[in-house]
C-alpha positions as CSV (number, residue, x, y, z in Angstrom):
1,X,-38.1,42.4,-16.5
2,X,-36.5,40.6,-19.8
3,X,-33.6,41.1,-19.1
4,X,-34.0,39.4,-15.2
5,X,-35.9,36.6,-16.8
6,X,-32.8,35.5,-19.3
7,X,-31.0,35.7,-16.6
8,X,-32.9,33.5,-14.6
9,X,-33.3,30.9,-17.2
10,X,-29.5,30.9,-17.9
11,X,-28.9,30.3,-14.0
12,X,-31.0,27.3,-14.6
13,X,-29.5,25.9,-17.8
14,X,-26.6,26.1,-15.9
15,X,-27.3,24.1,-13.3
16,X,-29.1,21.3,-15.0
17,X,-26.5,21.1,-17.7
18,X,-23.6,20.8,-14.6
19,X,-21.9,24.1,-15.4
20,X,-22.8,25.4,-11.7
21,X,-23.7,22.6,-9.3
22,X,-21.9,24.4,-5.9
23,X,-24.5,27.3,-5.7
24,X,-28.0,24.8,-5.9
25,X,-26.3,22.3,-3.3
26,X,-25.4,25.2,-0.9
27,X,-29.2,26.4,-1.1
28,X,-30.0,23.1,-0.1
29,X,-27.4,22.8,2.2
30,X,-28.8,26.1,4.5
31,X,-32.2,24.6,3.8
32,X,-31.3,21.2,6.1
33,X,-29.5,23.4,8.1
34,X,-32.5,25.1,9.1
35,X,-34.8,22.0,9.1
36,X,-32.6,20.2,11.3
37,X,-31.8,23.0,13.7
38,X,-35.8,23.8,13.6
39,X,-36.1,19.8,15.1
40,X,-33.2,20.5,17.4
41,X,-31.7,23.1,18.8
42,X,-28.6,20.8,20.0
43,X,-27.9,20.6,16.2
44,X,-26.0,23.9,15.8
45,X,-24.3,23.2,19.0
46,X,-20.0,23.4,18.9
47,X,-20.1,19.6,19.9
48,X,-22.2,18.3,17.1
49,X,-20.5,20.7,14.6
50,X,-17.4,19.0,15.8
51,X,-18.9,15.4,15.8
52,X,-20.5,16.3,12.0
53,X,-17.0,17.5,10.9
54,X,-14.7,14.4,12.1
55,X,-17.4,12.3,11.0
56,X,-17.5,13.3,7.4
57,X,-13.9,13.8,7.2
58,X,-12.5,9.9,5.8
59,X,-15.7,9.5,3.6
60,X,-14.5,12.7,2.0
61,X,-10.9,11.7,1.7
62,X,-12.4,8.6,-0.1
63,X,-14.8,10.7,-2.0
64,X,-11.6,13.3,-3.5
65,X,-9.8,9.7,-4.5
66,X,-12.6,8.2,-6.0
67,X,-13.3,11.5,-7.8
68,X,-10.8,11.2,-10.8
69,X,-11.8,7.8,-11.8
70,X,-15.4,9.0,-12.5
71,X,-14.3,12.1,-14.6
72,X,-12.2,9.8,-16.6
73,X,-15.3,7.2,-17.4
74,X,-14.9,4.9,-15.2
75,X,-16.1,3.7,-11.3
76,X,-14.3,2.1,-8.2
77,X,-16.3,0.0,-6.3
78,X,-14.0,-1.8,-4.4
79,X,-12.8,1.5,-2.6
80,X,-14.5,0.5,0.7
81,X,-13.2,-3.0,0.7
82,X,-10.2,-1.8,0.2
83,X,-10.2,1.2,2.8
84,X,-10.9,-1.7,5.0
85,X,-8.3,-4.2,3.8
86,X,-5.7,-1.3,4.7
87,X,-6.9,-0.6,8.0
88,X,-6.9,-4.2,8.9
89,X,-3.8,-5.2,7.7
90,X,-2.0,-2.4,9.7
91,X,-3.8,-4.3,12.7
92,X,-2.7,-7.4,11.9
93,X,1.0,-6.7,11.6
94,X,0.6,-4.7,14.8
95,X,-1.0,-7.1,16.6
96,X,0.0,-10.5,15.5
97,X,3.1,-10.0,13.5
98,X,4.6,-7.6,16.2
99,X,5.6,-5.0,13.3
100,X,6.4,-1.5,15.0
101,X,3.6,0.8,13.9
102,X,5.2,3.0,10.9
103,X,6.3,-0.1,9.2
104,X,2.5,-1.0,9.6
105,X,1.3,1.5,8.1
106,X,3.7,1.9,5.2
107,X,2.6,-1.9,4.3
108,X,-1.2,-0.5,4.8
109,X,-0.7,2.5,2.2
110,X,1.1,0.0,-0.1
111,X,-1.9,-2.2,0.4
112,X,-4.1,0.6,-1.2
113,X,-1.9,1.4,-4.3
114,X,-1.3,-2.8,-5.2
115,X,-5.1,-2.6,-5.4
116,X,-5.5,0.3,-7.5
117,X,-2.8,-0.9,-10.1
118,X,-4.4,-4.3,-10.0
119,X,-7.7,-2.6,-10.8
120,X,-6.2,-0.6,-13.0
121,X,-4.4,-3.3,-15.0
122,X,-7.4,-5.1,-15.5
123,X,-9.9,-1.9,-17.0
124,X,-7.2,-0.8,-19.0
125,X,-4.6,-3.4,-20.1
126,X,-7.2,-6.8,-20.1
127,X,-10.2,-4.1,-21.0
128,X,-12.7,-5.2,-18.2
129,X,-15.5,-3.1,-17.7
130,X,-14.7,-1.4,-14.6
131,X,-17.9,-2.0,-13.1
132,X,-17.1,-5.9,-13.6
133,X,-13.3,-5.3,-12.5
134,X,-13.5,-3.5,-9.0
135,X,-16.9,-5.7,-8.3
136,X,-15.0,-8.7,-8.6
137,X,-11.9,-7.1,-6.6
138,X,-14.4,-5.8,-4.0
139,X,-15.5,-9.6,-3.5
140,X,-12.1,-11.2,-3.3
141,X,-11.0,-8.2,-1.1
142,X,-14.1,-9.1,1.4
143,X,-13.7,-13.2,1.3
144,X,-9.5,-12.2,2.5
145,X,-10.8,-10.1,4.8
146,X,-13.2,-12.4,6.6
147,X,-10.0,-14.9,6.5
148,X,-7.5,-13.1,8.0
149,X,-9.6,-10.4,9.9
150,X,-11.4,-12.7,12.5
151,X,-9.9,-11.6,15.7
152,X,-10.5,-8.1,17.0
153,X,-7.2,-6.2,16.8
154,X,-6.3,-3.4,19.3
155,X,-3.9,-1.2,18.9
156,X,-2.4,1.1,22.0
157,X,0.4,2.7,20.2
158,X,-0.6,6.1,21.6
159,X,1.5,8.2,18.7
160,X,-0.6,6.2,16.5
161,X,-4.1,6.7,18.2
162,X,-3.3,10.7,18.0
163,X,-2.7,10.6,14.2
164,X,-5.9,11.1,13.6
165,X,-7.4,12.1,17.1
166,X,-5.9,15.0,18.3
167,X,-7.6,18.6,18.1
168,X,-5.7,21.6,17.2
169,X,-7.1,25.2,18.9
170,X,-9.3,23.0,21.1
171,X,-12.1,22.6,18.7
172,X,-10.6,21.3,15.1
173,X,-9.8,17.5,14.9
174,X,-6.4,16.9,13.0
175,X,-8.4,14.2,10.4
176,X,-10.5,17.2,9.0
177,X,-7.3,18.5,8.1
178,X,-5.8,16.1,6.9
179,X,-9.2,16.1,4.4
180,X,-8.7,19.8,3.6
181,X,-4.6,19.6,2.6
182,X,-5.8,16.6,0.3
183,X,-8.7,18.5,-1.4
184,X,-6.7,21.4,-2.5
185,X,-4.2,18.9,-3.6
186,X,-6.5,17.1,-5.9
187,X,-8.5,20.7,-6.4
188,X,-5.1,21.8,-7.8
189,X,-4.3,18.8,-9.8
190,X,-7.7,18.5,-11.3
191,X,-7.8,22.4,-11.9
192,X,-4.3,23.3,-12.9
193,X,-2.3,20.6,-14.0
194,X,-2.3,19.1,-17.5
195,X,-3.1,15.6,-16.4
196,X,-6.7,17.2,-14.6
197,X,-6.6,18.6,-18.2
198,X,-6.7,15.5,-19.6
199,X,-9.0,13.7,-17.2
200,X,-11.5,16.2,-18.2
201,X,-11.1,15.3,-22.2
202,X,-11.1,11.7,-21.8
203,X,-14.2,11.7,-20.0
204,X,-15.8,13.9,-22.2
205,X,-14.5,12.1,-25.3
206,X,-12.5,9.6,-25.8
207,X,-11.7,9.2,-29.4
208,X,-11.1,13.1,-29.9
209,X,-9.0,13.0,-26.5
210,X,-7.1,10.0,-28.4
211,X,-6.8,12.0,-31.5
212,X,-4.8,14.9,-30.0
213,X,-2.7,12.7,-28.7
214,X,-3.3,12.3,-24.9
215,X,-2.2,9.1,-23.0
216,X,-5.5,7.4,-22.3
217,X,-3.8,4.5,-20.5
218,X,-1.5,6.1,-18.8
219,X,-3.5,8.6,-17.4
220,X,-6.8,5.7,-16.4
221,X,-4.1,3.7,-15.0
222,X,-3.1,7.1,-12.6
223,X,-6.8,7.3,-11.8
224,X,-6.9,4.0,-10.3
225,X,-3.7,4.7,-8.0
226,X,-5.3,8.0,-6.6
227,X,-8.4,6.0,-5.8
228,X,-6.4,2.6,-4.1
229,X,-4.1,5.6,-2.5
230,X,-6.8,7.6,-1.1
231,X,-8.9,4.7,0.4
232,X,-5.5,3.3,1.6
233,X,-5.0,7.0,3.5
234,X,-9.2,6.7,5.0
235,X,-8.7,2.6,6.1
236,X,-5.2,3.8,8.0
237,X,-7.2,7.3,9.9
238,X,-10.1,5.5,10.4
239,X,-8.4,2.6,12.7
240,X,-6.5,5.5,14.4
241,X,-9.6,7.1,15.6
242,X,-11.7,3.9,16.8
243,X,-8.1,1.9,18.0
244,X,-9.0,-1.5,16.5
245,X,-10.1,-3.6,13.5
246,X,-12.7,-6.6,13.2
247,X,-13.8,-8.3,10.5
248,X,-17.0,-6.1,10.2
249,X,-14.2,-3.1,9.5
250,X,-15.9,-1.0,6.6
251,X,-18.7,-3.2,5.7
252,X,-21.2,-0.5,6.5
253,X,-22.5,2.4,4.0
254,X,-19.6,3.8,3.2
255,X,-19.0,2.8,-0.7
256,X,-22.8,4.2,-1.2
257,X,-22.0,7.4,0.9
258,X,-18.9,8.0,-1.2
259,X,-20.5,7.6,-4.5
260,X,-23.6,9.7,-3.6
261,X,-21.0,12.6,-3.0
262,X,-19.4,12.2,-5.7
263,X,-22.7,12.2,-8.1
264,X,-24.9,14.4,-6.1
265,X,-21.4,17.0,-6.2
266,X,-22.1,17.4,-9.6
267,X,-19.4,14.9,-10.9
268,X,-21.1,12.5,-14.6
269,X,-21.1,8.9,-13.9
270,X,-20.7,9.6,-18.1
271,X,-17.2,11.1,-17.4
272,X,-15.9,14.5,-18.1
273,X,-17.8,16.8,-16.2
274,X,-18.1,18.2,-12.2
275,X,-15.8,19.9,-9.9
276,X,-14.6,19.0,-6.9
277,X,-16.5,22.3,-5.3
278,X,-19.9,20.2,-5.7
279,X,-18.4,17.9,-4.2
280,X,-17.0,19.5,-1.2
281,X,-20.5,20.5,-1.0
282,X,-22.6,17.5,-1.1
283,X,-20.1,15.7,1.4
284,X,-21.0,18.4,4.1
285,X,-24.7,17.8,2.5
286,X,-24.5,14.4,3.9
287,X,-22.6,14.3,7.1
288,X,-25.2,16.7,8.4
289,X,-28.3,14.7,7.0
290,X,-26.6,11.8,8.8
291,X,-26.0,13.7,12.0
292,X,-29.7,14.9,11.7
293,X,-31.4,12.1,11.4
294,X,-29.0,10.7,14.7
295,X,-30.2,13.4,16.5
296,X,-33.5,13.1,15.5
297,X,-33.8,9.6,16.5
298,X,-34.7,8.3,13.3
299,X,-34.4,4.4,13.0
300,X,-31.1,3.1,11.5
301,X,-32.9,1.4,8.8
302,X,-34.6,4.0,7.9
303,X,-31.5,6.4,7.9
304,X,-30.2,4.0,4.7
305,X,-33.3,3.8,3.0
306,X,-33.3,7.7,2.9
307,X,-29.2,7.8,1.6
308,X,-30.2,4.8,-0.8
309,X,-33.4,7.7,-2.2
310,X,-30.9,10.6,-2.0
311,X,-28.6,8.4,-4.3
312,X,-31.4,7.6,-7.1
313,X,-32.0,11.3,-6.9
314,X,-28.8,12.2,-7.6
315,X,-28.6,9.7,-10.7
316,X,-31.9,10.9,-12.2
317,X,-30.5,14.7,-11.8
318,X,-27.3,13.5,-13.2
319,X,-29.6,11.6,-16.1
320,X,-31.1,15.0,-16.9
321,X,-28.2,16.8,-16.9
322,X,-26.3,14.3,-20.0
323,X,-29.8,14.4,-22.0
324,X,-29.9,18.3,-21.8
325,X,-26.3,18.6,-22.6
326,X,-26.6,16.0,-25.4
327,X,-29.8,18.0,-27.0
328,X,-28.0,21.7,-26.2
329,X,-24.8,19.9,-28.3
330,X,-26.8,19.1,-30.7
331,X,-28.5,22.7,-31.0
């Protein structure tokens, strides 16, 4: 009995000091499940499960990217403006430049990684806080937006509209592939590589990190790219699947959705801690809320309020989790 209560208590500890976020989350993940399927039986259904999956599938690509600037110390806020930037500037050459389509969307990734270094340049060459930086970049992303993006902007390039639209064995759209290959990408790089390595220690410390002779620029600077890259990749998918751009492209929930992944996955707003499993998990947490709550009929403005409440929770846990660590350190 001791012996089952040590155990019990270690599980714990390890959850509220982030060793072991993915097994909690999946609890609560079967938990909704049940709830929602209890509320509807439509829920469990092939064609939601398929409307849940391509739904979650480009705030996840954006959650991945935004991933490494958060272990590192850091935040992107400008990754939605900028995932919308992309997308409209691929509809604007298309449309109104008369640019054939993979030219387009070359100039839409570049868009993304310009952004990232800009971003990047300013945290870690000028020494902005990034907060500051990629607030300010978010803003003068939105005010060019609203200037060039007033005309809606259809596109009928059919190879285009399948790049993100077409299913594969009937059932599996291509864009939750496309999420997957770039998970275990960044999983791997994270994981395996030294620069993940590296990541890791300069979030967690950046003096010592500094000491043993790790590239703190260098590597910040990298972060910054991934995350420009990554919302450059979800602005491009996302315009393939609806098949135009307006100046309301993006200006939705999506920067709150991607961050709440990111810190209800497990991953410290204080750097150097989380895994990419939690937050594989806590994407799927919220694309099935959201789907839920659709199905459920709950009012639209009640549907944020409930993400905005699932984000404080998820800054309170990840509160907890730095004072316990901070006290067990000092132990």
């Amino acid at each position: 009995m001791e012996n089952f209560k040590n155990k019990f208590k270690s599980a714990l500890n390890n959850i509220f000091l982030g060793k072991s976020e993915a097994p909690l989350l999946l609890l609560v993940y079967i938990i909704i499940l049940v709830i929602f399927f209890s509320l509807n039986n439509d829920y469990l259904r092939l064609n939601n499960i398929k409307n849940i999956l391509g739904n979650l599938s480009i705030p996840a690509i954006l959650s991945v990217g935004l991933t490494p600037v958060i272990l590192s110390g850091n935040i992107d806020i400008s990754i939605g403006s900028t995932y919308a930037l992309s997308g409209i500037v691929v509809g604007l050459l298309y449309r109104v430049a008369d640019i054939p389509v993979p030219v387009a969307i070359l100039a839409g990734l570049l868009i993304g990684l310009i952004v990232g270094a800009i971003n990047g340049l300013l945290v870690i060459k000028i020494g902005v806080n990034s907060i500051i930086a990629t607030l300010g970049m978010m803003s003068m992303i939105r005010g060019v937006i609203y200037v060039i993006g007033r005309r809606v902007m259809k596109i009928y390039y059919q190879p285009f509209l399948n790049l993100a639209r077409i299913y594969i064995f009937e059932h599996i759209q291509i864009i939750l592939i496309y999420f997957l290959v770039f998970f275990f990408i960044m999983y791997f790089i994270l994981k395996l590589t030294k620069f993940g390595k590296h990541l890791y220690a300069i979030g967690a410390d950046e003096k010592i990190a500094s000491f043993f002779g790790i590239n703190i620029r260098r590597n910040k600077f990298i972060t910054f790219l991934i995350s420009g890259g990554a919302a450059a990749i979800g602005g491009v998918l996302s315009v393939s699947v609806i098949g135009d751009v307006t100046v309301s492209f993006g200006s939705g929930t999506l920067l709150f959705e991607v961050i709440t992944a990111c810190i209800l996955g497990g991953i410290s707003v204080a750097g150097g801690r989380g895994s990419l499993i939690g937050v594989f998990v806590a994407i799927f947490i919220l694309g099935s809320i959201r789907s839920g709550l659709v199905l459920a009929d709950v009012p639209i403005n009640l549907r944020e309020l409930i993400f905005g409440m699932i984000l404080i929770l998820a800054l309170v846990m990840d509160s907890f989790r730095v004072r316990k660590r901070g006290l067990s350190e000092e132990l």
